[in-house]
Every structure is written in C-alpha cells, then in structure tokens.
C-alpha positions in Angstrom: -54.9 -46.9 1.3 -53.2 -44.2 -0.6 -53.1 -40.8 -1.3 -55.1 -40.6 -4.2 -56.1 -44.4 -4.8 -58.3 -46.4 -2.6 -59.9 -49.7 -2.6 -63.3 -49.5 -1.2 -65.3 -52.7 -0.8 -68.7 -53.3 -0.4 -71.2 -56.4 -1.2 -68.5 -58.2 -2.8 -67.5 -55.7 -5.4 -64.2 -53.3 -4.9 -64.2 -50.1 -6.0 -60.5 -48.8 -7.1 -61.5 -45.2 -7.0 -59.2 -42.4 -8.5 -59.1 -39.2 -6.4 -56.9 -36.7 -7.5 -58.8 -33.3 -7.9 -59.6 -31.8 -10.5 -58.4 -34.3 -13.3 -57.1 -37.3 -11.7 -53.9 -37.1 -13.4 -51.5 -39.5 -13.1 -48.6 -38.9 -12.1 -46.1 -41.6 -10.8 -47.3 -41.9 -7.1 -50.9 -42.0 -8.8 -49.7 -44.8 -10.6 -48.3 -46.7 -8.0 -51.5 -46.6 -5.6 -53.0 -47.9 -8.6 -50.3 -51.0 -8.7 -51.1 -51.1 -4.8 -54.9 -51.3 -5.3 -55.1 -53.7 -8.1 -52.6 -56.4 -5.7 -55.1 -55.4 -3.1 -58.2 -56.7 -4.8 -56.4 -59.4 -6.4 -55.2 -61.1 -2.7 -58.5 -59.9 -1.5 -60.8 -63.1 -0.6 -63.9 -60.7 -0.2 -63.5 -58.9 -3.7 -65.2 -61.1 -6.1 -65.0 -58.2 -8.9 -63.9 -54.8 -9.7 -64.9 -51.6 -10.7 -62.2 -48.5 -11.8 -64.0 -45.5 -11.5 -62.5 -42.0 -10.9 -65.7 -39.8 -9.7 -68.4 -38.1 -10.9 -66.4 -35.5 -13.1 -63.8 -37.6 -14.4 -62.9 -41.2 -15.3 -58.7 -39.6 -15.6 -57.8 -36.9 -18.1 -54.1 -38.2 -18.5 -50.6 -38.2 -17.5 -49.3 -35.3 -15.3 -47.5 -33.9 -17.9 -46.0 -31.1 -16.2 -44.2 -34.3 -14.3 -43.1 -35.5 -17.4 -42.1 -32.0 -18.9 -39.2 -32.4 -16.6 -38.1 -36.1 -17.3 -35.5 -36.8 -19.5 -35.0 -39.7 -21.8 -32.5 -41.3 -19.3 -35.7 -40.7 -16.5 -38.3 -42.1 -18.9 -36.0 -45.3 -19.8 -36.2 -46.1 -15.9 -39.8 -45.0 -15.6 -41.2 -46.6 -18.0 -41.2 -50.0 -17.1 -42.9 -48.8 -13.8 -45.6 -47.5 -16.0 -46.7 -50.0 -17.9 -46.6 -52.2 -15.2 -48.1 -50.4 -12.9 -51.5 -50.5 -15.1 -50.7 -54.0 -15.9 -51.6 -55.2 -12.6 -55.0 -54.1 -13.3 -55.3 -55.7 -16.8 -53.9 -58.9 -14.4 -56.4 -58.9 -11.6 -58.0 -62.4 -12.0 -61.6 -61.4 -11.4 -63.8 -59.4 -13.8 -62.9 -55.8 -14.0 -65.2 -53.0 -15.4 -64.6 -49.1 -15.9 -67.3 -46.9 -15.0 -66.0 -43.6 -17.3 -67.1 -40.3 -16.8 -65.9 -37.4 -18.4 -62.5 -37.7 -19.8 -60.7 -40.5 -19.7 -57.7 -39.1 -22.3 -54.3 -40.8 -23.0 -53.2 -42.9 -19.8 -56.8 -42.2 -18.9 -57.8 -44.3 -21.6 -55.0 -46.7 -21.3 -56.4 -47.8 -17.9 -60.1 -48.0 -19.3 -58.5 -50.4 -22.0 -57.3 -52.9 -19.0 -60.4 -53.8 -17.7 -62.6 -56.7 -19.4 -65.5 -54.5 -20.2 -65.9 -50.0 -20.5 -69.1 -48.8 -19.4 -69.5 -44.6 -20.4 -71.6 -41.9 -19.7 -73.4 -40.5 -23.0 -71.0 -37.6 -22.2 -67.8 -39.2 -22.4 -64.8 -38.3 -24.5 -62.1 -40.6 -24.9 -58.9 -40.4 -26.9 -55.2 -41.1 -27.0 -53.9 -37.4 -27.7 -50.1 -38.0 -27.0 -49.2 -37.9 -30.4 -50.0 -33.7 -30.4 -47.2 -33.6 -27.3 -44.9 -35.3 -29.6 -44.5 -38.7 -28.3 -47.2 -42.0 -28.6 -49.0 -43.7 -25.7 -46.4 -45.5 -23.3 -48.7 -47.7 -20.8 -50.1 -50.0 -23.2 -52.3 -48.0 -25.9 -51.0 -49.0 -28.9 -51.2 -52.8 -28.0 -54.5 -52.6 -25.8 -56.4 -50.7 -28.3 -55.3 -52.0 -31.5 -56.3 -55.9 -30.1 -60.1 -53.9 -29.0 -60.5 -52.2 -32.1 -58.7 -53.4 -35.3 -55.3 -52.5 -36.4 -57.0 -49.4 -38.7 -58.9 -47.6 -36.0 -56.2 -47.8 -33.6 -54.2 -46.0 -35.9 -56.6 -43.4 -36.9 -57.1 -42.7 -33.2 -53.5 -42.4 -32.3 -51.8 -40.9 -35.2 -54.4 -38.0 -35.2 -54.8 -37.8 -31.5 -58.8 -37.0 -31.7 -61.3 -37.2 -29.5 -64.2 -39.5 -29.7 -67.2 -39.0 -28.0 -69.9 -41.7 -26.3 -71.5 -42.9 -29.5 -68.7 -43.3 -31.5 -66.9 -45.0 -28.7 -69.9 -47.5 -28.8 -69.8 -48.0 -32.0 -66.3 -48.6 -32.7 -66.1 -50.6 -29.8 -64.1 -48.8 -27.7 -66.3 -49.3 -25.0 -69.1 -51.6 -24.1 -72.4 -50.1 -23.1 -73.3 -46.5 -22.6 -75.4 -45.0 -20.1 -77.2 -41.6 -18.7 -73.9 -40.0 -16.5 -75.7 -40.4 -13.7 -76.3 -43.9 -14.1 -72.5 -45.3 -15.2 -71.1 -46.0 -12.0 -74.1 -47.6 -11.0 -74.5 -49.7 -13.9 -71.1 -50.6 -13.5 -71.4 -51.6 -9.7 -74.3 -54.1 -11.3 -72.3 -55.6 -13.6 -70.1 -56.7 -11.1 -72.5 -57.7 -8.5 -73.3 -60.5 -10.3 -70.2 -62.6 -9.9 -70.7 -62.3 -6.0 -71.9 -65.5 -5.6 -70.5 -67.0 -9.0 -67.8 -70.0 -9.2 -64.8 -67.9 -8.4 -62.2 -70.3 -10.3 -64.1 -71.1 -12.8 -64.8 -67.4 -13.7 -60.8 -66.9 -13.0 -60.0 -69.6 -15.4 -62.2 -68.2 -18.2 -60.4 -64.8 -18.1 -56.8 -66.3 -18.0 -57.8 -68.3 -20.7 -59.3 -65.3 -22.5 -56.9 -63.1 -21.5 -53.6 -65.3 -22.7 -55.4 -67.3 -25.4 -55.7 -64.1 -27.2 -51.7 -63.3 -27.3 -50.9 -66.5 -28.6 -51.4 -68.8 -31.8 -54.5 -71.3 -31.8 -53.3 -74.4 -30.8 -51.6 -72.9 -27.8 -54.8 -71.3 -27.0 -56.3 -74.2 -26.9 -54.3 -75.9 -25.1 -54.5 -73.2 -22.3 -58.4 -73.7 -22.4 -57.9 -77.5 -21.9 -55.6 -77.2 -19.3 -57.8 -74.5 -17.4 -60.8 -76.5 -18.3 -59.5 -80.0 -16.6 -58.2 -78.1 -13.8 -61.6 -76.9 -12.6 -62.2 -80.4 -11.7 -60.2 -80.0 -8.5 -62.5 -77.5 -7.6 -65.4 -77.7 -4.8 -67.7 -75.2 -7.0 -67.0 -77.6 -9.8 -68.8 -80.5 -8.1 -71.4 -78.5 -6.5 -72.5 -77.1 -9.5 -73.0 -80.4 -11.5 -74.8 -81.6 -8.6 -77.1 -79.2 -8.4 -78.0 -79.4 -12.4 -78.7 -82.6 -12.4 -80.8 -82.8 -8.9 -82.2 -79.4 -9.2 -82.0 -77.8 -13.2 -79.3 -75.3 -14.1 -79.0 -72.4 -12.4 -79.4 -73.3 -9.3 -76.0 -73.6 -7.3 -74.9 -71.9 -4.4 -71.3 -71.7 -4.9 -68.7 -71.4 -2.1 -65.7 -70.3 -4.3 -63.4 -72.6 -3.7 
C-alpha cells in the first residue's frame, strides 16, 4: 500500500483510491503507487473489477507542476517513459475498469480517466487537458487516448485551446459515459463493477483484450485477434458451464467459477 495510492477491496470490486490532499496531484511517486496498484488488482484473484476514484473533492487536478518546473529536458526524456507507463498499467488491467470523477480531473487527471473502459462524473465535474496554456501538450497518453474516444476534431479543439468542459458537455461529446448527482458517482461506479463479480472472468478478459488491441490495428488483424480469443475460451471451465446451463436451464442462469 502506498503513500498516496491504495488498493482497497471489497465484494469483489477494488478500489485504486487517489489520496493526496487537497488536489491529488501527481507527481512521480503518485504515479508510481498508481503502477503498483493497477499490477496489484491485475495479479489479484479476488478483484474481479475496478474502480479509480480519487475522493469526494477530487477525481485528480493534474501533474505536480511545481515538480516539473524543476525538470529539465534531459529529466523529462528519462521520465517520461515512466509516465506513460505508469498510467498504462491501468489502461492494461485485464478486468473492467471504471472512473468514478469528481471535481477536477484536469490534464494527467484526465489522462487517467481516459484509461479506464468506461467515465462515470458527477453533474459537477470539469474535465480538460490544459497543458497547452503551460506551454507544452499532454505527455501520459492524451492525445492518443482522447482522440481514439472522441474524434480526431474534438481532441483537437480540447487540447490546442486547453478549455474546460463541464458534466454535460463531457456527456455529450463523449468524453465520459454516464453522469450522476455527486453524491451518487462513486456509488454508481462501485455498481457497475459489482456486476462482473460473479461473471466468466476469461471470457470478460478476452472481450477487452480483443477490444482493447483490435481497436489499434487494421480489420483483418482484429479479427483475427477476436477468433483467436474466441476459440481460446473453449479451454475454459466457465465456458462449458455456461452452455450447459443454457441449454438445461435458459440463458442467464450460470454460476461461473472463473476459471
């Protein structure tokens, strides 16, 4: 358990919660608790799915960029990497992964949102990818994340002005999923992720990977990682129980073991 990053489980759902008062900025050691939470719930047998939440405040208002102020470009060029991959393990865990934001969630803030499968928000949220108004662009994954979310056009007009963009518009750009009473995102969220408990563990694994790598690829290699994935899942325990069930007992019906 880190500093300011933590891995809390409960009911089959892990929380990584951000807790760095009064912003959760993220500064390097931040973002390497992160790195060590996200292998956490991906090694974890117990975690079925995952929520990133950073309090009741806050979701993460950025990089500590008075931690930055003082890097040079020789620092950043060794940093960087660290960076990126650091959130990438996130983006990587092989279970479904939801944001619960509150408040700001503003340049890296955002950046992590933008790695889980699904954004919830509070109607109060504000997100944004300001680091074009300090001069540089996003560095952990913003301009690749959000252009494949929200269209090559939007991303741009996002980070070349560095706005901010409240709740609704968030919604209906697509920038996030579902939007909810503050009070009721992390919640929500915790819901969402309930659900795959008791689901076919594998097969909800394959889906993503096949998702997740189908989408950086041409067609026909997408498809091909679908049929391998696909015929795979017949090695699988959940695989025959839940055929078995459908055809003795209707759909629906399965008590998976995930395995």
């Amino acid at each position: 358990m880190g500093e300011f990053v933590r891995l809390e489980v409960a009911d089959g759902v892990g929380t990584i919660r951000l807790d760095r008062p009064k912003m959760n900025a993220l500064n390097v050691q931040v973002q390497e608790e992160i790195r060590a939470a996200a292998a956490e719930a991906t090694d974890r047998d117990d975690v079925k799915a995952v929520v990133v939440y950073g309090g009741e405040r806050v979701f993460a208002a950025g990089a500590d960029v008075k931690e930055m102020n003082d890097m040079s470009y020789t620092d950043m060029v060794k940093r960087s990497g660290g960076l990126q991959s650091a959130f990438t393990a996130v983006a990587r865990i092989p279970k479904p992964v939801v944001a619960a934001i509150t408040g700001y969630a503003l340049g890296g803030g955002c950046e992590l949102a933008l790695c889980a499968d699904v954004r919830f928000a509070a109607d109060d949220a504000t997100l944004g990818q300001p680091e074009i108004l300090l001069g540089i662009i996003p560095g952990a994954g913003g301009t690749q994340r959000l252009t494949r979310l929200v269209g090559p056009s939007t991303a741009k007009d996002l980070i070349f002005t560095g706005r901010f963009v409240k709740a609704d518009e968030a919604l209906a750009i697509g920038l996030v999923d579902k939007v909810f009473p503050a009070a009721d995102v992390y919640a929500q969220a915790l819901a969402w992720a309930g659900q795959f408990s008791h689901a076919a563990t594998y097969a909800v694994r394959a889906a993503k990977e096949s998702i997740d790598r189908g989408i950086e690829t041409d067609l026909e290699t997408g498809l091909e990682i679908e049929r391998q994935q696909f015929a795979a899942l017949f090695a699988t325990e959940d695989r025959a129980i839940g055929m078995g069930s459908f055809v003795e007992n209707g759909p629906g019906k399965a008590e998976f073991r995930g395995r």
